[in-house]
TIPA-531118 format. One record per residue (C-alpha): x, z, y. Coordinates in steps of 0.001 Angstrom, whole numbers, padded with zeros to 6 digits, always signed. Example, Ala and Ser with C-alpha at 12.3 -4.5 7.8 and 13.67 -1.06 7.14 Angstrom:
// residues 2
+012300+007800-004500 +013670+007140-001060 
***
This chain:
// residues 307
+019998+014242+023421 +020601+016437+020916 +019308+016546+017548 +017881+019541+016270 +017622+021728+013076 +014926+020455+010139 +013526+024469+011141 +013357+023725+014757 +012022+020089+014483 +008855+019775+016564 +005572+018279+015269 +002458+016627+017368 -000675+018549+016215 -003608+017475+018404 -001796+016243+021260 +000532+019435+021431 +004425+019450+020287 +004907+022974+018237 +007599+023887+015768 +007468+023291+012146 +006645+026860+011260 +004039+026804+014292 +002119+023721+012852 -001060+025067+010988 -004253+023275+010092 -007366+024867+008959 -008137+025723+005127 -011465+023934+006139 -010219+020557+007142 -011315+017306+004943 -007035+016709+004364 -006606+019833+003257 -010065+020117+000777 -010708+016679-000267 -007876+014172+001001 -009873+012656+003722 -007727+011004+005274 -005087+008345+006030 -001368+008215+006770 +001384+005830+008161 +005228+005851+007963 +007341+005044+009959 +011217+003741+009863 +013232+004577+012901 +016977+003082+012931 +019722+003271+016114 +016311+004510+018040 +014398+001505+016970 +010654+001652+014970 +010910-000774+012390 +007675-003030+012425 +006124-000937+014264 +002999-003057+014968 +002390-003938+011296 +002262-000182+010409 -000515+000414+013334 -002378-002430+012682 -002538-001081+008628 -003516+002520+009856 -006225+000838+011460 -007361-000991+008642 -006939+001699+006267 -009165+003830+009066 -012085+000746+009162 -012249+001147+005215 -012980+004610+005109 -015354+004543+008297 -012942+006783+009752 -012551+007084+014105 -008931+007329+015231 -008463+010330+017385 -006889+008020+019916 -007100+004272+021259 -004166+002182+020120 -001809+002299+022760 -002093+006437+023085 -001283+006679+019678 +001232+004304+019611 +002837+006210+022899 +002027+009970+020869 +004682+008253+018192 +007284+007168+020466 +007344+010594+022427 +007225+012664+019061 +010662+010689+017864 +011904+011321+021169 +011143+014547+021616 +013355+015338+018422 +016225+013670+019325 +016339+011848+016250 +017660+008324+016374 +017980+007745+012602 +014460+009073+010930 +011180+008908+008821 +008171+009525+010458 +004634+010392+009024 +001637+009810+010996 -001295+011622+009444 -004953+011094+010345 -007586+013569+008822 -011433+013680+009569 -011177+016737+011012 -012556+020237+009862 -015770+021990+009501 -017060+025577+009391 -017651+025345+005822 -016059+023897+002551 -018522+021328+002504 -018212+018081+001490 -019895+016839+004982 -018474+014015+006571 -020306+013970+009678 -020342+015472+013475 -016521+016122+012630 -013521+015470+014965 -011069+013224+013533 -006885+014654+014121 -003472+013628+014461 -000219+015130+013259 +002580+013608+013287 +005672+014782+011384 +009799+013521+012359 +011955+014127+009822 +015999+012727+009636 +016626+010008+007607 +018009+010862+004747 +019926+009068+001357 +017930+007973-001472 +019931+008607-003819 +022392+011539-004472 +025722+011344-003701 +027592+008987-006618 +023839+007846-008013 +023699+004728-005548 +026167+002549-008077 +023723+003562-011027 +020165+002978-009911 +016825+004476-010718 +015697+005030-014521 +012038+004467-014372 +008987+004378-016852 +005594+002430-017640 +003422+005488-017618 +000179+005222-019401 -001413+006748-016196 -003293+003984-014909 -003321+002798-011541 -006996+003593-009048 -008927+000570-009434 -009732-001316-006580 -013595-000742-007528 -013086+003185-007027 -010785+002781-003987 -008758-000086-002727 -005029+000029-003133 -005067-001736+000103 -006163+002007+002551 -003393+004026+002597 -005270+007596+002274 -004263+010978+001173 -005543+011060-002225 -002007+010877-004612 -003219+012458-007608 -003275+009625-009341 +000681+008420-008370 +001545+012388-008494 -000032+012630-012482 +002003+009492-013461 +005345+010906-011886 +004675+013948-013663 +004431+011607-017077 +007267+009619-016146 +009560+012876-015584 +008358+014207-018918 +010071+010630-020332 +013120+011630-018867 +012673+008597-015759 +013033+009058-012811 +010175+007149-011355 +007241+005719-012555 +006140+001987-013053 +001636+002225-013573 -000513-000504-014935 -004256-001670-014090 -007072-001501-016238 -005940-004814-017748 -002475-003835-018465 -001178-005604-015402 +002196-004195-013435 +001152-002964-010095 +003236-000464-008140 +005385+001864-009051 +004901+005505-007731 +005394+005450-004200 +006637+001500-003921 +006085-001928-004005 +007497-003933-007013 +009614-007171-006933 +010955-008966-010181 +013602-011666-009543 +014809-013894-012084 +016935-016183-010476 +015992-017516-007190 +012554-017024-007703 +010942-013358-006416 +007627-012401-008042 +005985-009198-006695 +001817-008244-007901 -000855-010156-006811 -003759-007730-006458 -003975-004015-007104 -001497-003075-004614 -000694-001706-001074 +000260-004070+000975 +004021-002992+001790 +005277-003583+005537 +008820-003220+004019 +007538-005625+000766 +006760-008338+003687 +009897-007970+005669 +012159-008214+002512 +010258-011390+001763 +010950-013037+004798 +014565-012161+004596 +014632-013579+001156 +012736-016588+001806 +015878-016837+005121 +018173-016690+002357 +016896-019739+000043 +014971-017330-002443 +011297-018506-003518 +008628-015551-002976 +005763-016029-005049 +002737-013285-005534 +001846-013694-009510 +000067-011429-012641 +003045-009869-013587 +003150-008225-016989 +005678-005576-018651 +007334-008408-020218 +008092-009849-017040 +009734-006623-015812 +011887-006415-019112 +013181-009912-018989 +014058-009623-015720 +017474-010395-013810 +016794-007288-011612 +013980-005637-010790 +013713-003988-007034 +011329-000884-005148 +010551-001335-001645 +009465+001079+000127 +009395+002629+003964 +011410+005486+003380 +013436+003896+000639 +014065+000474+001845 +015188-001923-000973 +015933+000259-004344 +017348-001330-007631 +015646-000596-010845 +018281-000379-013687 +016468+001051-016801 +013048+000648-017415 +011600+003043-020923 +015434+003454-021781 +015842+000206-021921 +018928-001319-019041 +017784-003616-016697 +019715-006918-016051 +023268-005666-016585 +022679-001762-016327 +024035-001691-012765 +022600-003012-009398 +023024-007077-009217 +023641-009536-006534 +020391-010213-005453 +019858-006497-004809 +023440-006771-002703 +021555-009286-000445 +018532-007789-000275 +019697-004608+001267 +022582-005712+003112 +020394-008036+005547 +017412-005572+004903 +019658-002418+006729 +020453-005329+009597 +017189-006232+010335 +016347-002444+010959 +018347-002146+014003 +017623-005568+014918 +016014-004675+018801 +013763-008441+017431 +012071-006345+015140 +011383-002384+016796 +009775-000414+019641 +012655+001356+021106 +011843+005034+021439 +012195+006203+025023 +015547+007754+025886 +017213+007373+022595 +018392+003609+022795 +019756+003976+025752 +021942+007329+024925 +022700+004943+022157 +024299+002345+024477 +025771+005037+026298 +028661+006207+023052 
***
C-alpha cells in the first residue's frame, strides 16, 4: 500500500475518511471555543500501535474526569484507529485521536444536550531533531510559568487546554531554550512542555511524583530500565536535582526518549548525550516494533512481511 502525500493524507471526522483540506469543524464546537475536550497519541512502528491499550484506557479516564461520553464504545473506537492508520498507508506514524463535546448553535458556554466527536489525525513519523542536532541534545529552561495545579485541573486528563505549556514555551524561547522545564506552586520540577521528566544519577532513575501526566512512554521506559538493572523511583524532585544530574531525559509519545544537555545555559552531565540515554533509546526503538507490545494495523504488517 502506498503511502500518500501529508496534502492527500485522509482524516476520520465523525465516522467519515475526508482529506486534510476537506476536514472542517464548526466555529461553534466546545474544542474549538473553550478546549473541551480530550486527546490521545498514538505511536505506530513497522505497522504496530505501541501500547495501544494503555493509551485507550487513559482516554477513557481522561473522558470519566471531565464527565465527558465517548462518541463510540471501546472496541469501535479502537477499530476507527486501526482503519484510519490503514487507510493512509502509513506504517511508520503519529497519530492524534481527538475527542471534543461536540458543538452548539451558539457560542455558549453550555455543556449539555451536545453530541460528543471524533477526529482522528495520521501523520508520518518524523525526526526529532534536525538533521546533525541528534549528537547535541535539547537546550531547555526552568520557566517561571507555573505548571496547572492539580486543584484547578488534574495533570492526570489529558484535555485540550495548552495555554499554560504553550505560555511557558513561549518564555523558554525568549531564553534562547529550546524547551521548557515548569515548576508547581511549591517550586517542585514537574514536566517539561510536552514530556515527562526523568533524572538519572547513576543507576538510580527519579522521575516526579505528583503533578504530572501519567506518560505511557514514561512507564514503558521504566520497565525497560528496571530490565536493564536501573532502580526507578517516583520522588519530589527539585531544580537542584536536575542540575546535579548525570543526565537528564524527556519522554514523550511522539518523541520517545530525548536527552536534555543544557538546562538555563548551564551543560548537563558532560554537554553531550550519555550512556544511560544510549540504553534508554536503543531498547526503547526495539520494543516499538516488538509485535509483544502493539495492535497490528490491518494490512500493513503483513505488506511488511511481504518486502
Amino acid at each position: 500500500m502506498a503511502a500518500r502525500a501529508n496534502d492527500d493524507l485522509l482524516i476520520l471526522l465523525d465516522g467519515a475518511l475526508v482529506p486534510t483540506q476537506d476536514a472542517k469543524v464548526s466555529v461553534f464546537d466546545h474544542a474549538f471555543l473553550y478546549g473541551d475536550g480530550i486527546f490521545e497519541t498514538f505511536r505506530v512502528a513497522d505497522g504496530l500501535v505501541f501500547r495501544m491499550e494503555p493509551h485507550l484506557d487513559r482516554l477513557e479516564r481522561s473522558a470519566a474526569a471531565i464527565a465527558l461520553a465517548l462518541p463510540l464504545p471501546r472496541a469501535e473506537l479502537r477499530q476507527a484507529i486501526l482503519e484510519t492508520v490503514a487507510a493512509n498507508g502509513l506504517r511508520d506514524c503519529y497519530v492524534k485521536s481527538i475527542v471534543s463535546r461536540g458543538a452548539g448553535t451558539e457560542p455558549l458556554l453550555e455543556h449539555t444536550g451536545l453530541t460528543s466527536r471524533l477526529v482522528v489525525i495520521v501523520r508520518p513519523s518524523m525526526p526529532f531533531f534536525a538533521e546533525g542536532e541528534n549528537a547535541r541534545g535539547l537546550s531547555t529552561a526552568i520557566v517561571s510559568t507555573r505548571k496547572t495545579p492539580a486543584a484547578a485541573l488534574d495533570p492526570r486528563i489529558k484535555s485540550l487546554n495548552y495555554l499554560n505549556v504553550i505560555k511557558s514555551r513561549i518564555e523558554a524561547r525568549g531564553m534562547g531554550a529550546q524547551e521548557s522545564i515548569l515548576l508547581d506552586d511549591r517550586g517542585r520540577v514537574v514536566e517539561a512542555a510536552f514530556y515527562n521528566i526523568v533524572v538519572v544519577n547513576g543507576r538510580d532513575l527519579r522521575t516526579p511524583r505528583e503533578g504530572c501526566l501519567h506518560g505511557i512512554t514514561l512507564e514503558a521506559v521504566s520497565d525497560i530500565a528496571q530490565e536493564h538493572g536501573f532502580q526507578v523511583h517516583r520522588d519530589n524532585l527539585y531544580p537542584y536535582d536536575l542540575e546535579t544530574a548525570d543526565e537528564v531525559l524527556f519522554t514523550s509519545t511522539a518523541g520517545g526518549v530525548i536527552p536534555v544537555t543544557a538546562i538555563d545555559g548551564r551543560t548537563v552531565g558532560g554537554g553531550t548525550p550519555g550512556p544511560v540515554f544510549g540504553v534508554l533509546s536503543t531498547a526503547y526503538e526495539r520494543a516499538l516494533r516488538d509485535p509483544a507490545n502493539g495492535a497490528p494495523v490491518p494490512g500493513l504488517r503483513e505488506a511488511l512481511a511481504e518486502v
